[in-house]
MARLUMPA-336585 format. One record per residue (C-alpha): x, y, z. Coordinates in pm, whole numbers, padded with zeros to 5 digits, always signed. Each point is the difference from the previous one (the first is absolute). Layout:
<rs>
XYZ;...
</rs>
This chain:
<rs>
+11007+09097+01429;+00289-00247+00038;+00072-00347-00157;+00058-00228+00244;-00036-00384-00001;-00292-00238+00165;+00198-00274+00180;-00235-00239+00131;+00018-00394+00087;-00200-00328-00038;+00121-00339+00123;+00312+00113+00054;+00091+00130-00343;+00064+00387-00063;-00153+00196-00293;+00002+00366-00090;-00171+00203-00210;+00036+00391-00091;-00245+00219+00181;-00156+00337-00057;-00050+00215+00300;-00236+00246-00019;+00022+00320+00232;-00322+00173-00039;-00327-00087+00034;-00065+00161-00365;+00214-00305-00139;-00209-00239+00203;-00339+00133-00155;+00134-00063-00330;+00120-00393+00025;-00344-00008+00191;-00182+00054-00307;-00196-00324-00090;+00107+00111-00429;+00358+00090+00114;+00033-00287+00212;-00106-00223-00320;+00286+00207-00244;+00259-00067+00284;-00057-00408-00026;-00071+00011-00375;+00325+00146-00084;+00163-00211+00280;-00073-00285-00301;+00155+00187-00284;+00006+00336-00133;-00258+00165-00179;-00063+00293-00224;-00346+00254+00188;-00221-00168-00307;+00075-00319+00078;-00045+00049+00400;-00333+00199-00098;-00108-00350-00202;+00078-00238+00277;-00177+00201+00280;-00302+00111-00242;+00053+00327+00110;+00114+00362-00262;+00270+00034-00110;+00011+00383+00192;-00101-00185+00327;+00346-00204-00053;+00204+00280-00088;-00153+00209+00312;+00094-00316+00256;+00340-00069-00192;+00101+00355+00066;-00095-00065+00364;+00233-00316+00050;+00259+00147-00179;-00024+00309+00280;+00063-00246+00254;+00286-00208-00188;-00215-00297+00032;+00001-00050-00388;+00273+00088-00266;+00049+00064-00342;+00174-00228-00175;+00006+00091-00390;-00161+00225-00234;-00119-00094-00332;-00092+00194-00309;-00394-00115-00097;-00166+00162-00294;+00183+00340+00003;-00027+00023+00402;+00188-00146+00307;-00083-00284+00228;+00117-00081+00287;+00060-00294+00223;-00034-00076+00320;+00105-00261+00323;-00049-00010+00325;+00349+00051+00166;-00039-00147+00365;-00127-00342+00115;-00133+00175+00307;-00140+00317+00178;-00033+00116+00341;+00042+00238+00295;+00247+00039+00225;+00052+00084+00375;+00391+00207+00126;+00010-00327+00269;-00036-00377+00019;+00342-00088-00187;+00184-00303+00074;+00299-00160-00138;-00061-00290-00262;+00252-00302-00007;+00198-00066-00281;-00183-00179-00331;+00140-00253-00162;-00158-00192-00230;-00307+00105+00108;+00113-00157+00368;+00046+00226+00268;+00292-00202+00123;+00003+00125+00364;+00247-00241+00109;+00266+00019-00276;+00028+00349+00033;+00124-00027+00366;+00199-00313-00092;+00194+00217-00240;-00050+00347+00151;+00392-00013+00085;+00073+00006-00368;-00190+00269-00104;+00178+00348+00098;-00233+00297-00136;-00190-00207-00203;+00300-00097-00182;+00135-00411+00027;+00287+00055+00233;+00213-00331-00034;+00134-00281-00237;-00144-00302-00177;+00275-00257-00030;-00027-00362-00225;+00237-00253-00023;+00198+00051-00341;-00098-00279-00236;+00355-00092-00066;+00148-00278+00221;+00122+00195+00296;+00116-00039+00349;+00079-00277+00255;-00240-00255-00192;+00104+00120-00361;-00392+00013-00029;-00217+00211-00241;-00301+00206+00131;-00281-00065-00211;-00259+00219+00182;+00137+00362-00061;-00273+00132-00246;-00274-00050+00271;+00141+00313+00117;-00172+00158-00293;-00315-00062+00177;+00058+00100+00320;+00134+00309-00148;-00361+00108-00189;-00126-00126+00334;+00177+00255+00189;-00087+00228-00244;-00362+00044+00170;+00209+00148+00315;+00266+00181-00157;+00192+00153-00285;+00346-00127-00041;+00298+00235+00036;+00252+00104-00272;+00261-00254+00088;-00015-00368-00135;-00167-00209+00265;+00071-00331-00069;+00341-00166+00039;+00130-00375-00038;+00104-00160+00311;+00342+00007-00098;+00016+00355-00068;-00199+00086+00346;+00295-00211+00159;+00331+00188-00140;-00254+00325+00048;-00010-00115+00378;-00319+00134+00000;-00128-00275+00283;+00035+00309+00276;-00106+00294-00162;-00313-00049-00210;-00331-00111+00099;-00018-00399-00235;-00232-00172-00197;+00157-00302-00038;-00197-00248-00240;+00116-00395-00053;+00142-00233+00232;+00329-00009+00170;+00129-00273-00262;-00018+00247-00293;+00005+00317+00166;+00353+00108+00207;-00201+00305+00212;-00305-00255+00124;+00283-00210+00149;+00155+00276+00168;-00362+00020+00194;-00072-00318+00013;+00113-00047+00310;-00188+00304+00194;-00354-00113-00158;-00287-00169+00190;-00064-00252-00217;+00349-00061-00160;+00108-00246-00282;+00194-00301+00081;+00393+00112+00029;+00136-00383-00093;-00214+00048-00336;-00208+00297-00086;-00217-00229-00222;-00091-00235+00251;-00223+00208+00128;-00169+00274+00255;+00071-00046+00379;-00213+00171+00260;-00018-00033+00358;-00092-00324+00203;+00158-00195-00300;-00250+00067-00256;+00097-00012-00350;-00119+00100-00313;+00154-00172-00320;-00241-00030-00289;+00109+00221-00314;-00295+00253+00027;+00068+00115+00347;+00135+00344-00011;+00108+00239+00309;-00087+00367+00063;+00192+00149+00273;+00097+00327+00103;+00266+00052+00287;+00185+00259+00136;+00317+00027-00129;+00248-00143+00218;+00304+00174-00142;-00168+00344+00052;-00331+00114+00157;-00035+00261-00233;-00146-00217-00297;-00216-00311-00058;-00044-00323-00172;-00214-00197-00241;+00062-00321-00108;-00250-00162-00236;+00143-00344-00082;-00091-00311-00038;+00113-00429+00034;+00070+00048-00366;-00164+00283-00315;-00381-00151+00015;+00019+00065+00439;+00118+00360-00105;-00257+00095-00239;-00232-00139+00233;+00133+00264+00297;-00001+00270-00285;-00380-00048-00097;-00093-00056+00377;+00144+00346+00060;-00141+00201-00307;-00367-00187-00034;-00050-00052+00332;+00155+00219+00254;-00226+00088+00163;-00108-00365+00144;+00359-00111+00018;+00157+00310+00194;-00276+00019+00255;+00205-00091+00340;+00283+00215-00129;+00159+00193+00267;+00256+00300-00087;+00195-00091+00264;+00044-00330-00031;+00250-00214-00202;-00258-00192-00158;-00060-00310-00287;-00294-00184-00174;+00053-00330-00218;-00277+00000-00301;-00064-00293-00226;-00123+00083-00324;-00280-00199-00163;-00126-00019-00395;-00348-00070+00070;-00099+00009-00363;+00263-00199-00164;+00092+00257-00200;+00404+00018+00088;-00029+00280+00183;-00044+00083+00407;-00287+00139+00104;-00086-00109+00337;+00195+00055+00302;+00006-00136+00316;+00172+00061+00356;+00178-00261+00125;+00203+00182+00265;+00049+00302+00156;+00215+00142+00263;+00147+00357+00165;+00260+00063+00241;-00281+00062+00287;-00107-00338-00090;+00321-00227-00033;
</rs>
């Protein structure tokens, strides 16, 4: 008998559950059992001592003990402590699985990623070029929060990184080396050529966006970087809560890739972060591998509460498209 897991969905939300197979048709006959059946599901509840399952089912006490050894045969129950009662021992017992079957040597198929419960499809392939052996294969850069760079500006959206971080946590474990570096480190690093990027903030406040800037789809304005978004056929995207996802090839090297999650100002940044960790799916769904490609978001609190939780597209665009 092996422990395995039950992955199964419903509206587009993973669960899993341990599982029990059984191998003969012995161990079937005994979770058949109407009485067993009734011990499995009462000690699902809680555990139980034989005297106190023998109570609840109305049946002897010898009956229990006789189906209790017959569960415990089969691993479906356990025995979870042992107390000392009036000069004797007594022992009790839970079930140990949340489900039981049978199972055939064909019919496998490969499950997607979970995360969050989501089986996020289309984030996976967006990021499948960091991910090297299941480990994250790349580096997460912020603008430092010091004033820095051409605009003696200080980033202000560098701990959103935090969240992308447990986000890409569903897809991958992280390697031994520190993965996150302030822009201005990543520039005397010259990393730019080497290492697939994650760049996260706007070009204003972050020295490695600006590098890219440039080579995106959907590029902030050069003359001022807080103006605003500028996509093709002059249309422009300015309000504070639109934020930019786009991933390019790199044009200093085709060897690695590029992220940048940024927005007009901090509020159009968080809004790109949450699009891409709450609802990737949605947002990435005309992603193409092979296309430099960009999506402006605007983020939306719909409850008044301070906080974004609706997003909406407002523009998308790939390289096949332009």
């Amino acid at each position: 008998m092996d422990r395995k897991s039950l992955v199964y969905t419903l509206n587009e939300n993973a669960f899993t559950k341990e599982i029990l197979i059984l191998e003969k048709p012995s161990e079937i006959r005994v979770l058949s059992n109407p009485i067993a059946w009734k011990i499995v599901n009462l000690l699902a509840n809680r555990p139980m001592y034989p005297a106190q399952i023998a109570k609840e089912l109305k049946i002897y006490e010898q009956s229990a003990y006789y189906y209790i050894r017959k569960l415990l045969t089969i691993r479906a129950i356990g025995q979870v402590e042992t107390s000392f009662v009036r000069g004797g021992t007594a022992k009790l017992y839970k079930t140990e699985y949340a489900a039981f079957g049978i199972e055939m040597d064909w019919g496998e198929r490969k499950f997607e990623t979970v995360k969050n419960g989501k089986i996020n499809r289309n984030v996976r392939t967006f990021f499948e070029d960091f991910i090297d052996d299941g480990l994250f294969n790349g580096t997460i850069v912020v603008g430092a929060p010091d004033p820095h760079g051409p605009y003696r500006s200080s980033a202000r959206d560098g701990h959103y990184a935090a969240h992308l971080a447990f986000f890409l946590g569903g897809f991958c474990t992280l390697p031994q080396n520190f993965v996150v570096k302030l822009d201005v480190d990543a520039k005397s690093e010259k990393i730019s050529g080497i290492e697939n990027i994650i760049s996260i903030g706007g070009p204003g406040t972050n020295i490695i966006t600006s590098e890219f800037n440039r080579y995106l789809p959907i590029r902030f304005d050069e003359s001022n970087f807080w103006s605003g978004l500028i996509a093709p056929q002059g249309r422009t995207h300015t309000l504070d809560n639109h934020g930019l996802i786009a991933k390019i090839r790199n044009p200093f090297s085709e060897k690695v890739k590029i992220i940048i999650i940024a927005g007009v100002r901090s509020a159009g940044t968080k809004s790109a972060i949450i699009a891409l960790t709450n609802h990737g799916n949605e947002i990435l769904k005309k992603f193409n591998q092979d296309d430099n490609w960009a999506i402006v978001v605007q983020g939306f609190d719909m409850d008044s509460d301070g906080k974004i939780d609706t997003i909406d597209i407002v523009d998308e665009i790939s390289s096949s498209s332009a």
